[in-house]
SEVEXKE-500361 format. One line per field, with one value per residue (C-alpha): z, x, y; residue number from 0; residue in one letter. Coordinates in pm, whole numbers, always signed. Each point is the difference from the previous one (the first is absolute). Example, Ala and Ser with C-alpha at 12.3 -4.5 7.8 and 13.67 -1.06 7.14 Angstrom:
Z: +780|-66
X: +1230|+137
Y: -450|+344
n: 0|1
res: A|S
END
This chain:
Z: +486|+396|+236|+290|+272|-222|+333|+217|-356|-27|+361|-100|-255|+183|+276|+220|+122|-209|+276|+283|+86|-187|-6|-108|+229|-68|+278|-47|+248|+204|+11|-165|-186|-231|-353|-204|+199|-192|-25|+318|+220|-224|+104|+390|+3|-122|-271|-124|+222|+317|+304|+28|+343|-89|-255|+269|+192|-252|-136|+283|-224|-280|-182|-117|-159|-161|-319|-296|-250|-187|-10|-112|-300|-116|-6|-174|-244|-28|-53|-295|-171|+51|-172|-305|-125|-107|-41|-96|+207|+376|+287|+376|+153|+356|+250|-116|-334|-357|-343|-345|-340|-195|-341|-232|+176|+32|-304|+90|+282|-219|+130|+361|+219|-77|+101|+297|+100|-84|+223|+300|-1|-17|+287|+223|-18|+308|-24|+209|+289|-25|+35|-380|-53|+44|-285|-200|-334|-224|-361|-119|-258|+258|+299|+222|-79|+88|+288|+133|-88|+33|+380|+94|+213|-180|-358|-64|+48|-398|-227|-359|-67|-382|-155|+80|+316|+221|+166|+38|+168|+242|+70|+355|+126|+268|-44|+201|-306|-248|+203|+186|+297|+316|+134|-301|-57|+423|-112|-318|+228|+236|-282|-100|-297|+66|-362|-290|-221|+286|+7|-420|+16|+170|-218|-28|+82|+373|+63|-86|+228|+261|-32|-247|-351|+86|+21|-353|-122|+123|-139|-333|+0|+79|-231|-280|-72|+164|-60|+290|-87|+194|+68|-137|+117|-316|-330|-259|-290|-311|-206|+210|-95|+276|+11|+289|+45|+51|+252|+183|-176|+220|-194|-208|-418|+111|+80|-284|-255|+176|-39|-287|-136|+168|-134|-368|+95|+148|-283|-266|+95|+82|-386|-133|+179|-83|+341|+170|+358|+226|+316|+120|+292|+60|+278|+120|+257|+202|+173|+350|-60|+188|+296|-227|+77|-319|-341|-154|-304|-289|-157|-317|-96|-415|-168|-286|-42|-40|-152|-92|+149|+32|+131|+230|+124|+71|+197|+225|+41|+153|+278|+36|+303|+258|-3|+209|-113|+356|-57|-361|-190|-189|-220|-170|-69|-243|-61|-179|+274|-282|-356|-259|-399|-188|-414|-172|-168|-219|+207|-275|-88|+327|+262|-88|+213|+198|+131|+105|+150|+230|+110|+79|+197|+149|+113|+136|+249|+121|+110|+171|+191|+23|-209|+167|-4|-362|-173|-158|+42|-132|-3|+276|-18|+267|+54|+339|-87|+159|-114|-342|-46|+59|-110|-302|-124|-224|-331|+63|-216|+213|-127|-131|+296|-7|+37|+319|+64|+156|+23|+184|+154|-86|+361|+259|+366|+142|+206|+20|+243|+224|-13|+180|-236|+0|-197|-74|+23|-113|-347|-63|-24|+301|+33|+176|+161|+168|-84|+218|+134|-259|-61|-366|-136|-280|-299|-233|+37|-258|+160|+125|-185|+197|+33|+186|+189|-162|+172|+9|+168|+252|+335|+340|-185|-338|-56|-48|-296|-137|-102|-167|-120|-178|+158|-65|+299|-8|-65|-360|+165|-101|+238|-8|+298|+106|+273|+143|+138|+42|+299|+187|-40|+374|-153|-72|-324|-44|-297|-125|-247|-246|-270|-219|-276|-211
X: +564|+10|+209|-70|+175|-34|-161|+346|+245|-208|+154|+326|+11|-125|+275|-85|+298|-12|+220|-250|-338|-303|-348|-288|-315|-383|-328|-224|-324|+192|+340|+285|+139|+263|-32|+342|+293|+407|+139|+209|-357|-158|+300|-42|-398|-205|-244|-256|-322|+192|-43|+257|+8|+114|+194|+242|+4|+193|+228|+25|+196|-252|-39|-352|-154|-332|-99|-82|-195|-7|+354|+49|-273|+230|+341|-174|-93|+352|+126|-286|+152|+362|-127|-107|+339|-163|-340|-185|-289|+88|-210|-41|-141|-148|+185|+275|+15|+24|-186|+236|-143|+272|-174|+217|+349|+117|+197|+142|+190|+57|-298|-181|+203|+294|-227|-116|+326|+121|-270|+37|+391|-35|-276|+245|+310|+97|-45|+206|+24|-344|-104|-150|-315|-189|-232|-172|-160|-177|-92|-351|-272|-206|+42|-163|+225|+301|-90|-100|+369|+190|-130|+0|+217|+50|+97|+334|+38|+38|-259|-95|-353|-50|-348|-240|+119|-174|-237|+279|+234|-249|-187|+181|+97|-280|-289|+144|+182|-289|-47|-316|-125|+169|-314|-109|+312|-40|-357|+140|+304|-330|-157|+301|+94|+373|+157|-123|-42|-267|-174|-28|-99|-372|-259|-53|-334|+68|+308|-221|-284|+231|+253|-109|+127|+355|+205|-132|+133|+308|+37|-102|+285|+282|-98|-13|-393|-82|+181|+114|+68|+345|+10|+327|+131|+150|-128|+297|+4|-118|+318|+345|+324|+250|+389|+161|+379|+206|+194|-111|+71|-53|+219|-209|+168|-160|-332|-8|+120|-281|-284|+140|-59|-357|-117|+51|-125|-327|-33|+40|-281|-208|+55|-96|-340|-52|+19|+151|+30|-85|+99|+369|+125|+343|+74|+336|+19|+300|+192|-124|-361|-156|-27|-81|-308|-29|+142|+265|-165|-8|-330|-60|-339|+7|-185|-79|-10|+395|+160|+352|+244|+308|-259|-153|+344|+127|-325|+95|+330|-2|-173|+298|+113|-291|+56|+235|+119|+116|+198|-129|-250|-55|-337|-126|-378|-109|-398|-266|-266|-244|+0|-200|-62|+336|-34|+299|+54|+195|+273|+27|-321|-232|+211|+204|+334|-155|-255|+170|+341|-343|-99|+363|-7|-295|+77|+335|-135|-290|+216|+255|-233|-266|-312|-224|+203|-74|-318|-216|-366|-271|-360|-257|-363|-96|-102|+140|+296|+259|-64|-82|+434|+131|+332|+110|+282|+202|-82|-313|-260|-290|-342|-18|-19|-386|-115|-58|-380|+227|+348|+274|+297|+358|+114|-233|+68|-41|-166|-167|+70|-273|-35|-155|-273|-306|-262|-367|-249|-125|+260|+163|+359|+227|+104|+327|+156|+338|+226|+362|-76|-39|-310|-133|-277|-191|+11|-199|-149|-238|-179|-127|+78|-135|+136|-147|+183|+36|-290|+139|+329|-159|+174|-100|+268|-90|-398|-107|+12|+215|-46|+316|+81|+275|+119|+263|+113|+108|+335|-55|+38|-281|-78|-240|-254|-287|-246|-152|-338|-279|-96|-270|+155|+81|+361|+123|+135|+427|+189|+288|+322|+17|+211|+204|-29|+285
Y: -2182|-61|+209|-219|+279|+303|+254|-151|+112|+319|+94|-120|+207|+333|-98|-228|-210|-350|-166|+4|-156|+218|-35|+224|+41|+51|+17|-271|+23|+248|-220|+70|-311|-90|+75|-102|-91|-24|-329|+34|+84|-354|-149|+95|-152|+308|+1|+231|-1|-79|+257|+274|-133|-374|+164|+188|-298|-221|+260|+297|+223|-31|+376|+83|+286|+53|-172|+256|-190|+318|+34|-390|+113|+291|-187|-304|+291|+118|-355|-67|+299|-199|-279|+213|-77|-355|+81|+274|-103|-44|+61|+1|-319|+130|-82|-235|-57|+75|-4|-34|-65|-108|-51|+80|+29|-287|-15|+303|-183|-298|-214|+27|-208|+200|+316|-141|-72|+302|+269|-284|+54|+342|-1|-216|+221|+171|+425|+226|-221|-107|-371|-221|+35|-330|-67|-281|+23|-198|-4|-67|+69|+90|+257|-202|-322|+232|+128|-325|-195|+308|-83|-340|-129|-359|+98|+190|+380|+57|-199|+23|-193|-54|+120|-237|-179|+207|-214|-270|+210|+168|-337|-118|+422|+49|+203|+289|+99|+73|+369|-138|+166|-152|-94|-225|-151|-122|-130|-187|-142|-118|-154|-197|+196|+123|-5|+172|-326|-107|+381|-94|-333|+157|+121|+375|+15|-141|+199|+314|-53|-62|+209|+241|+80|+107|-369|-71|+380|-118|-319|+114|+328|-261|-263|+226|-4|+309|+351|+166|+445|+128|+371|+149|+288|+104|-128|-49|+295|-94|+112|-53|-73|-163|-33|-254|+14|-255|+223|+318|+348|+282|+306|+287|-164|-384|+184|+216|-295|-211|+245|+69|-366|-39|+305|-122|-355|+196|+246|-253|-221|+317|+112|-387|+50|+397|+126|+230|+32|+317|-110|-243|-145|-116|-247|-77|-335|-4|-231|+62|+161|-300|+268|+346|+144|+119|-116|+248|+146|+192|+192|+206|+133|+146|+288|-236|-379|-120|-276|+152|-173|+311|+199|-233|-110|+414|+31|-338|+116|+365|-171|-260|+231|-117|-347|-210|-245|-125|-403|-54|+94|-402|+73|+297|+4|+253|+42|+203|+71|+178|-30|+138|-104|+219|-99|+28|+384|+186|+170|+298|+33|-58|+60|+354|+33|+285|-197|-274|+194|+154|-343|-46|+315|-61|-374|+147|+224|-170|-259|+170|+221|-280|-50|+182|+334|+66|+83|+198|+153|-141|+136|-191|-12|+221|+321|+77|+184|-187|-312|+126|-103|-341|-123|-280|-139|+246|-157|-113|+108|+199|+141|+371|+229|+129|+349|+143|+191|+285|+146|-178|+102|-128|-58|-186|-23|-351|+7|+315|+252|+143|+383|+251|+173|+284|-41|+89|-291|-193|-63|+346|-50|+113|+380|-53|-324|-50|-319|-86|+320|+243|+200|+15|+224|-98|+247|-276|-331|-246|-289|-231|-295|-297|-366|-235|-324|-324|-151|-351|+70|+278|+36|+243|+236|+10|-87|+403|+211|+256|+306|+151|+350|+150|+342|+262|+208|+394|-127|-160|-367|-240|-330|-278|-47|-195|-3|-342|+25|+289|+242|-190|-331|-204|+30|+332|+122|+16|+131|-163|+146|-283|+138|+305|+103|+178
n: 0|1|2|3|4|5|6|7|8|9|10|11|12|13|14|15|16|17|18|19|20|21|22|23|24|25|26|27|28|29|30|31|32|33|34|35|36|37|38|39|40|41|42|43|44|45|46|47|48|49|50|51|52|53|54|55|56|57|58|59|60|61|62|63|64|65|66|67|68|69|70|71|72|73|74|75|76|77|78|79|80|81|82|83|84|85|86|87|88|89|90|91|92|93|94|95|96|97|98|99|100|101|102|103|104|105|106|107|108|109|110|111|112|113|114|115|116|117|118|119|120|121|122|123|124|125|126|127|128|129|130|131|132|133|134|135|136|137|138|139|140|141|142|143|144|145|146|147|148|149|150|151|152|153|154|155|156|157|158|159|160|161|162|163|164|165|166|167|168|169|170|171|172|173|174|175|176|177|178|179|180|181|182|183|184|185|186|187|188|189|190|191|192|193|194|195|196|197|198|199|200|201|202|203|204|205|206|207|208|209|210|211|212|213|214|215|216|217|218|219|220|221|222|223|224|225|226|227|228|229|230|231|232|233|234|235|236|237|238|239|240|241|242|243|244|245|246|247|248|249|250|251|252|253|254|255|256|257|258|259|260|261|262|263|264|265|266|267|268|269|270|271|272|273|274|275|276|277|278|279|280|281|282|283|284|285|286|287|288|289|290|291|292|293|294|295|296|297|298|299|300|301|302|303|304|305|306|307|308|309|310|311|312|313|314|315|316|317|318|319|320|321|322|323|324|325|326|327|328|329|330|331|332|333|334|335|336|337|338|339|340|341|342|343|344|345|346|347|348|349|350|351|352|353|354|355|356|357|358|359|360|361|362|363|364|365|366|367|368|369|370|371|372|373|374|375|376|377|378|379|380|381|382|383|384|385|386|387|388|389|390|391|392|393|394|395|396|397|398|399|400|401|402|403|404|405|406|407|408|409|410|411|412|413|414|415|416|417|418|419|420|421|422|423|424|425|426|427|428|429|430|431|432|433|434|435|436|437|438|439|440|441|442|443|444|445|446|447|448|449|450|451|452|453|454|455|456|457|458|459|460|461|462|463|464|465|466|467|468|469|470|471|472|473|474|475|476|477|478|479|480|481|482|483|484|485|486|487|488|489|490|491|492|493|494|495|496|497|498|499|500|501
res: X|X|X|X|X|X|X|X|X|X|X|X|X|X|X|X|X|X|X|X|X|X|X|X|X|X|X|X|X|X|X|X|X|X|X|X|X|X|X|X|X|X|X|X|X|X|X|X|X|X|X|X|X|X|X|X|X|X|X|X|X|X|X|X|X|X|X|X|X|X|X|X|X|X|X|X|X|X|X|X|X|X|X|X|X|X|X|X|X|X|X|X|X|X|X|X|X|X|X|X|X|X|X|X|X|X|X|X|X|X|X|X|X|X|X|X|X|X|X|X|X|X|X|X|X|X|X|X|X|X|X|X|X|X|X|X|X|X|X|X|X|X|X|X|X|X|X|X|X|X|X|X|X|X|X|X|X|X|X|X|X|X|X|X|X|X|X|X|X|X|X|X|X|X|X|X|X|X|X|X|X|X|X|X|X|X|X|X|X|X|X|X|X|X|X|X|X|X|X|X|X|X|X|X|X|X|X|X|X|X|X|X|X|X|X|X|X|X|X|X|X|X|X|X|X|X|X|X|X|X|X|X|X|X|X|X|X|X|X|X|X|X|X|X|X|X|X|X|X|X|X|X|X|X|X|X|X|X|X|X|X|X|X|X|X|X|X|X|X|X|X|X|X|X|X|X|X|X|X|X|X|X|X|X|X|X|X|X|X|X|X|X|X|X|X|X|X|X|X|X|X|X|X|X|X|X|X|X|X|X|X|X|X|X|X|X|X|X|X|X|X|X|X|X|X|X|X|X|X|X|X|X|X|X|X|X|X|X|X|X|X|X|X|X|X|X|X|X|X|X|X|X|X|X|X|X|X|X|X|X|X|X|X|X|X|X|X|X|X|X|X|X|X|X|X|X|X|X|X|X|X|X|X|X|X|X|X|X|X|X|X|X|X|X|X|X|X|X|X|X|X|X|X|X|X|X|X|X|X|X|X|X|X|X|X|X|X|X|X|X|X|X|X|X|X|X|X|X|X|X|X|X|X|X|X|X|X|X|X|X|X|X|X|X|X|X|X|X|X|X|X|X|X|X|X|X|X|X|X|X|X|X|X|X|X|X|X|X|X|X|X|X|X|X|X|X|X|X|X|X|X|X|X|X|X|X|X|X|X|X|X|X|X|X|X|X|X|X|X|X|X|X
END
């Protein structure tokens, strides 16, 4: 798809007044030039590459502002997104156009033409005082055959090419529209070969040590004998179930009776496959999300793999509350992001009620608060102390937790907190220290226990040893310190509070 104005409806759509003269401007050598101009500025004599200068001078109340190719990228990006209502694969064509690969959903539409027809109509319908959009499109087995119809001038501004008339169709459009390099499509027009039939006609061996390898690339990527890989921002889920309505809903009983519907569509084919999934996404495409920076929503992570369909659906719908539906919600997409191998069990026998009322539980919380918020420890190989703990899922299974060489407190401080200690050298334990200000005297102490720094993740703060001691002060409270370092070292030695015990 072409959007032959697209940076001019960009501003129109930000704001800028439809119903004067606009034009966008860029430096080129040090002078600023036209870079897209609206269709009252065409109309007036300007055109892209033209001086600002000659611009004023045939339309003196001309209004210009910077062109922000970056900003034409990102709406381009929004729009793809739009036109996942017909395609689950739609993506950004830099700086004016569009990629769809429609394989596949057609029929969904009732046949292409009548989808075609349908996203152009849609495209060309005035929003919020805003002017069409201006587009072409083209249908093709090959990218490169759309792109080149979907922008010449001489065929019509919505074409269908059947599979295998490629080279017939793209025979008399000039070699401009193959994506060659400016400069050798000016030496091919020098050469006499304007049209694409002509470039074809020449063998491949002389094009190549002329002109390099890059016009045969391209002839062979539209005419079907060379593949040509399109970067999608968003590859479609493996396992996704999708509801269009032939009117908008928009109250919280349609939503829940949609999800309701997708989720058993989902879970179903999930169970005929023995899978389960862990992770779902529901997406919701409004009426007027052409403009939305971001698509509204709906995500559930789950303790365990899930393919129940009540459960799935109460899960989807106490998060019903953050999206907006704005005009119309008129598709529901519902997918399973991650799924894992589920076989089929005996509800009685291998999966008690207990257990599975805890996954409940567990799949309840974690997706209210968020999935990150709940979790349990899990033992780390490391014997620094505070990254001896990391954190898992809550039904995860994790390793045994090992040993440790000495005794360990029940509380650590993170980080540890400096202190202020007296002690004998070179490793006697400390006979008082003082910590937030309060002086402790050691009644008893056992140490040193040393632990050395993880070598391969050793920072200015962290590469010395440890020596740590456990100590009871006169008033029956016992604490866990360490010392880094050794008198005599460039660095001197500190002591550090790192945990309490009971």
């Amino acid at each position: 798809m072409w959007l032959p104005n697209w940076p001019i409806h960009r501003l129109h759509c930000a704001g800028w007044p439809a119903d004067r003269p606009l034009a966008t401007i860029e430096p080129v050598r040090g002078q600023l030039r036209i870079a897209a101009a609206c269709h009252r500025a065409t109309q007036a004599g300007i055109a892209p590459a033209m001086p600002l200068t000659q611009a004023r001078a045939l339309c003196p109340d001309l209004t210009v502002t910077d062109a922000g190719p970056q900003a034409d990228v990102t709406g381009l990006a929004r729009l793809a997104a739009w036109c996942e209502r017909y395609t689950p694969l739609a993506a950004p064509d830099p700086p004016d156009g569009l990629w769809l690969d429609i394989t596949g959903c057609a029929h969904l539409h009732g046949s292409e033409q009548a989808l075609l027809q349908s996203l152009m109509t849609r495209l060309a319908r005035p929003q919020k005082d805003q002017p069409p959009l201006a587009a072409r499109a083209a249908i093709a087995a090959t990218p490169g055959a759309a792109w080149a119809l979907a922008r010449s001038a001489t065929r019509p501004a919505l074409q269908i090419i059947p599979d295998g008339e490629e080279r017939q169709s793209l025979a008399p459009l000039p070699t401009a529209l193959l994506r060659l390099d400016p400069r050798i499509t000016a030496s091919l027009r020098r050469i006499g070969l304007r049209s694409i039939g002509e470039l074809a006609r020449q063998p491949r061996a002389d094009l190549a040590a002329r002109f390099g390898t890059t016009p045969g690339l391209r002839l062979d990527q539209a005419f079907g004998t060379a593949s040509e890989a399109i970067i999608w921002p968003r590859a479609p889920a493996d396992w996704s179930a999708r509801q269009s309505f032939p009117e908008p809903i928009g109250t919280a009983e349609d939503l829940t009776r949609a999800l309701t519907t997708l989720s058993e569509t989902l879970c179903a084919r999930l169970e005929a496959t023995a899978l389960g999934g862990l992770r779902f996404t529901a997406q919701f495409l409004r009426l007027d999300d052409a403009h939305l920076t971001e698509r509204p929503s709906i995500h559930i992570a789950t303790a365990r793999p899930l393919r129940h369909a009540p459960r799935l659906t109460r899960l989807l719908t106490t998060k019903l509350d953050t999206i907006d539906p704005g005009l119309g919600l008129e598709a529901i997409i519902l997918s399973a992001d991650e799924t894992v191998p589920l076989p089929l069990t005996q509800q009685q026998i291998d999966a008690p009620a207990a257990a599975e009322d805890l996954t409940a539980l567990i799949d309840d919380i974690s997706n209210r608060l968020g999935p990150d918020r709940l979790w349990r420890p899990a033992p780390h190989q490391s014997h620094v102390p505070e990254r001896a703990v990391t954190t898992a899922p809550p039904l995860t299974p994790t390793e045994p937790w090992p040993t440790p060489p000495g005794a360990r407190p029940l509380r650590l401080l993170r980080p540890p907190e400096p202190i202020e200690a007296t002690a004998p050298v070179p490793d006697d334990p400390p006979l008082l220290f003082r910590w937030r200000g309060a002086l402790h005297r050691v009644r008893a102490a056992s140490g040193p226990e040393r632990i050395a720094a993880e070598w391969w993740r050793r920072t200015q703060r962290d590469c010395r040893f440890r020596d740590y001691y456990e100590v009871e002060d006169t008033q029956g409270a016992r604490f866990w310190l360490f010392r880094t370092g050794l008198p005599g070292e460039a660095t001197p030695p500190a002591w550090y509070l790192h945990g309490l015990f009971s």
